[in-house]
N, C-alpha and C positions, 0 to 999 in steps of 0.2 A: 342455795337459799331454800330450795323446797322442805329441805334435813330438817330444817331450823323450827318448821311449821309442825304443828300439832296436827298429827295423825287425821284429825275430822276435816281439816284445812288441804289439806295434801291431794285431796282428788280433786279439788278445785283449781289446780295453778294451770292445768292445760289447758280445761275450757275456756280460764280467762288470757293466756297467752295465745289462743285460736279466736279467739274474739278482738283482742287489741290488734291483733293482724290484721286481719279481717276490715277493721276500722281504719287502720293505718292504710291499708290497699283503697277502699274507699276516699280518703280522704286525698291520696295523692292523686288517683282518676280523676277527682272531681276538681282539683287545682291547674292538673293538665290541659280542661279541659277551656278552662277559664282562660291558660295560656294563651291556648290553641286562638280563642275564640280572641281574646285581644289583638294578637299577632297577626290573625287573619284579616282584624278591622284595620290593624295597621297599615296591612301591604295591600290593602284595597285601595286605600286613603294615597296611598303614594303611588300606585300602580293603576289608579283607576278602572279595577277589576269590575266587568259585569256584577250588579246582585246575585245571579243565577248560577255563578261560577265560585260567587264568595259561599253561597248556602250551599252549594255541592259539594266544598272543599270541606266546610264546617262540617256537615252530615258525613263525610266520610270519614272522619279526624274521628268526629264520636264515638262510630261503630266501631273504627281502630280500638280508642280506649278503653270501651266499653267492653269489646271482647276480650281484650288481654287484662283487664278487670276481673273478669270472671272468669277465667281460666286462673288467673293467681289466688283467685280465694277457691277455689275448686279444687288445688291444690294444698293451697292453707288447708283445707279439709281432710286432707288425705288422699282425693279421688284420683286414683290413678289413671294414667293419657291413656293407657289402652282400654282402660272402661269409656272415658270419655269418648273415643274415636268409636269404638262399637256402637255404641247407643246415638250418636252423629248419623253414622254411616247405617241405622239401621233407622234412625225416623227418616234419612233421603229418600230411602228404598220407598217406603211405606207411602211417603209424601209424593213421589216420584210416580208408580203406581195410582195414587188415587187421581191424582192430577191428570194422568193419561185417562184413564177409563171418565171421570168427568169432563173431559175434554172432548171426545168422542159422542158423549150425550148431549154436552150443550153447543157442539156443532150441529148435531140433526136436529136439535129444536132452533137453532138460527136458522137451518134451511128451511125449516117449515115455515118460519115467519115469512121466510124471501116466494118460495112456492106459492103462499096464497096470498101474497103485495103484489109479484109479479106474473104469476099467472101464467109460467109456463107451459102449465098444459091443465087441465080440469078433471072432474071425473067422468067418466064415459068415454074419455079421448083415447085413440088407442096409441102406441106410444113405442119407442124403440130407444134404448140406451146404448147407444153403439160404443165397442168395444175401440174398435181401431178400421181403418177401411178393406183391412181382409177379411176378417173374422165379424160374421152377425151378431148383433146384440138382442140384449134382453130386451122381446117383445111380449106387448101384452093393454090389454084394456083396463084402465084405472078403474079402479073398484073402491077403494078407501086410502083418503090421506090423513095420517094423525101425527101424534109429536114426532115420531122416530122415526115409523116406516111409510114407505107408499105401496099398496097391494096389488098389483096385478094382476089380470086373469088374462093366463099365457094362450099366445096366439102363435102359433104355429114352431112351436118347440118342440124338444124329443117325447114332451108328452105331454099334449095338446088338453087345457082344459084345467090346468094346475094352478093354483095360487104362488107367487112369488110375493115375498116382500122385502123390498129395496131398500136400505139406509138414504133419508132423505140428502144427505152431502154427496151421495156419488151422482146425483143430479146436477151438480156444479162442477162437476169435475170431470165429467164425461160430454160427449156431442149427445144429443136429442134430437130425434125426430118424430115429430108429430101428426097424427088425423083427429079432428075433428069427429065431435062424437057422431053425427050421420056419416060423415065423410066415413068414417073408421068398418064401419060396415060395409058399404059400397066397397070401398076398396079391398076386404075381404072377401064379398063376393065374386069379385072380380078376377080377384086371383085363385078362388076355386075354380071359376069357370075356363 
């Protein structure tokens, strides 16, 4: 049929045979979807299905359709699977990654919220983050707590006088031991002496 067409007509039969596609892919997803959603009212009605299992079934029927929707016109396109699978497997990565590293930040600012609700230890306190019951933890007198970190001024470490600063979540994750900010002195003296 395209022979038949006049020269100026001729470049137009594939955009419009990519486009009836296109529409045709559209129009059957969205009959399917109408199926889907009857059938499902149906076999509620008879099976006395939860709501919550009827809208889960529905929402999942959708995202079915909806993906192999757009995979078949992505195809009607041209786009080849293995462009498609790269550019997938390369926003995961991406998304995968930011997701961690913000995950990690909006844990130490939840622990700061919890730190200063519950008030595990304050500043001036002196403080011990114990590792495990062999091995001594990180000790040291609170000096500043802010979103992320908690600041320590190290007491009795391989180099006595140092600033450390702690991710506020490995206070939730680790044992604590505590002095009180006079106490914390006293008890330093004490162990000079």
């Amino acid at each position: 049929m395209k022979h038949y067409l006049p020269a100026s007509l001729q470049q137009w039969i594939d955009p419009i045979n990519t486009g009836l596609g296109i529409l045709l892919i559209l129009v059957v997803a969205w009959l399917l979807r109408l199926l889907t959603r009857r059938l499902l009212a149906r076999l509620g009605r008879h099976y006395t299905l939860p709501a919550q299992i009827e809208m889960a079934i529905r929402r999942l029927s959708n995202f079915i359709i909806g993906t192999v929707a757009l995979v078949a016109i992505l195809q009607a396109l041209n786009v080849q699977a293995s462009v498609l699978w790269t550019a997938f497997t390369g926003f995961a990565a991406v998304g995968a990654v930011a997701f961690f590293a913000a995950w990690s930040v909006l844990s130490n600012i939840f622990c700061t919220f919890l730190i200063f609700t519950t008030r595990p230890f304050r500043l001036g306190d002196q403080i011990e983050l114990l590792e495990n019951g062999e091995k001594p933890g990180l000790k040291g007198v609170v000096t500043d707590i802010n979103l992320i970190y908690t600041t320590l001024h190290e007491v009795g470490g391989p180099v006595d006088g140092t600033l450390m600063q702690i991710p506020n979540s490995l206070f939730f994750q680790r044992g604590l031991r505590r002095w009180r900010g006079g106490d914390a002195a006293a008890s330093t003296l004490q162990g000079d002496g």
